[in-house]
C-alpha positions in Angstrom: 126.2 198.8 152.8 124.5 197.6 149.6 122.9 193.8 150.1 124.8 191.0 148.7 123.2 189.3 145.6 121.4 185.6 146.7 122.2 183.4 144.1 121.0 180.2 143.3 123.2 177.4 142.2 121.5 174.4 139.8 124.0 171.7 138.7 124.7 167.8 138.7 125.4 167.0 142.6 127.6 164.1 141.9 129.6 164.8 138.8 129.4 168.7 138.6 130.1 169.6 142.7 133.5 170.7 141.4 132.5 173.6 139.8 130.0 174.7 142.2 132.5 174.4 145.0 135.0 176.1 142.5 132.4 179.2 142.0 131.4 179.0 146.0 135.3 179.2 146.4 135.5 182.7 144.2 132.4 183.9 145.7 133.7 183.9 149.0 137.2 185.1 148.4 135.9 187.9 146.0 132.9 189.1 148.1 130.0 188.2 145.4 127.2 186.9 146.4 125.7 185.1 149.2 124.9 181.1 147.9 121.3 179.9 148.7 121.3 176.6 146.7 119.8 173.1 148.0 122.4 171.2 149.2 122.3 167.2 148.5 119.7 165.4 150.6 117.8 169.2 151.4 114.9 167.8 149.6 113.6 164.1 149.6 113.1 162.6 146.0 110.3 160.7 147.2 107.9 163.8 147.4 105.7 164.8 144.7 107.0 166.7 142.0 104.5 169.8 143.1 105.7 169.3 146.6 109.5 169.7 145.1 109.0 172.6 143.3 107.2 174.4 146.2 109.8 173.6 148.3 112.6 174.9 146.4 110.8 178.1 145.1 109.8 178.5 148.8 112.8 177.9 150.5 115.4 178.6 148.7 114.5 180.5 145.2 112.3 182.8 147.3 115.2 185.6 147.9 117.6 184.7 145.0 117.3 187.0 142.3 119.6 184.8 139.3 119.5 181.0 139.2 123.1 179.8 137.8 123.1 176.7 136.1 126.2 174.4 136.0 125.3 172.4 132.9 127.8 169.2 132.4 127.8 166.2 130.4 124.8 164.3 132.8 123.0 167.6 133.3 119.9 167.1 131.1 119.0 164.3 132.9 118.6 165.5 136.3 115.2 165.9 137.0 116.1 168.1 139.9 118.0 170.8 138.1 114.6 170.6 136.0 112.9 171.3 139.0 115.1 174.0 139.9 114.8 175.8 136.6 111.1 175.7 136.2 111.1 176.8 139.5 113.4 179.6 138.4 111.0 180.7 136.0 107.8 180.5 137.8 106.3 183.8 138.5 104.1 183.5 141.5 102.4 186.0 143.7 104.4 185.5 146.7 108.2 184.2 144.6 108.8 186.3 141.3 110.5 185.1 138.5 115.0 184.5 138.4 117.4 185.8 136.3 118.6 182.3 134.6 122.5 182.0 133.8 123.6 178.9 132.3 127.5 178.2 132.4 128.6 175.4 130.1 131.1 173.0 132.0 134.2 172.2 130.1 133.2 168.4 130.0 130.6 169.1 127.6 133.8 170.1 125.2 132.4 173.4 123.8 133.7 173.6 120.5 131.7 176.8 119.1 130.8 180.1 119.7 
């Protein structure tokens, strides 16, 4: 049996959970992947920024091999979908680089191609 693709999921806890419980939803019912994101209150803000990232490339990025990223209306603000992504990128000994998808929410009113 082939191994499940780990997934990270990045978005906007409070206004995007929605869509991530949407795409958890399909993920589940379709068999896709297995969801390793940070759920709310996983990590405390009140760590250092380094401490953060560690954290979240440590224990959760570490197996993942595509970071999705739920961007909405709020999303560039969020310093820990910033943390999530750089985190994403980083290519360490130990945690190699993600696969970064970014899905455009329909709040942010996409109006081009």
């Amino acid at each position: 049996m082939a191994r499940k693709t780990r997934v990270f999921i990045s978005h906007h806890h409070a206004n995007d959970q929605w869509a991530k419980n949407q795409l958890q939803q399909w993920a589940d019912e379709y068999d896709l992947f297995i969801d390793v994101s940070v759920d709310t209150n996983d990590v405390k803000d009140t760590l250092p920024t380094d401490s953060i990232r560690r954290i979240i490339r440590d224990d959760y990025l570490r197996d993942s091999s595509v970071t999705i990223v739920l961007v909405g209306t709020h999303t560039k603000g969020r310093k820990h979908v910033d943390w999530e992504i750089y985190s994403s990128m980083y290519n360490g000994t130990a945690n190699k680089q993600s696969g970064i998808l970014v899905v455009q929410l329909p709040s942010t009113c996409p109006t081009y191609w």
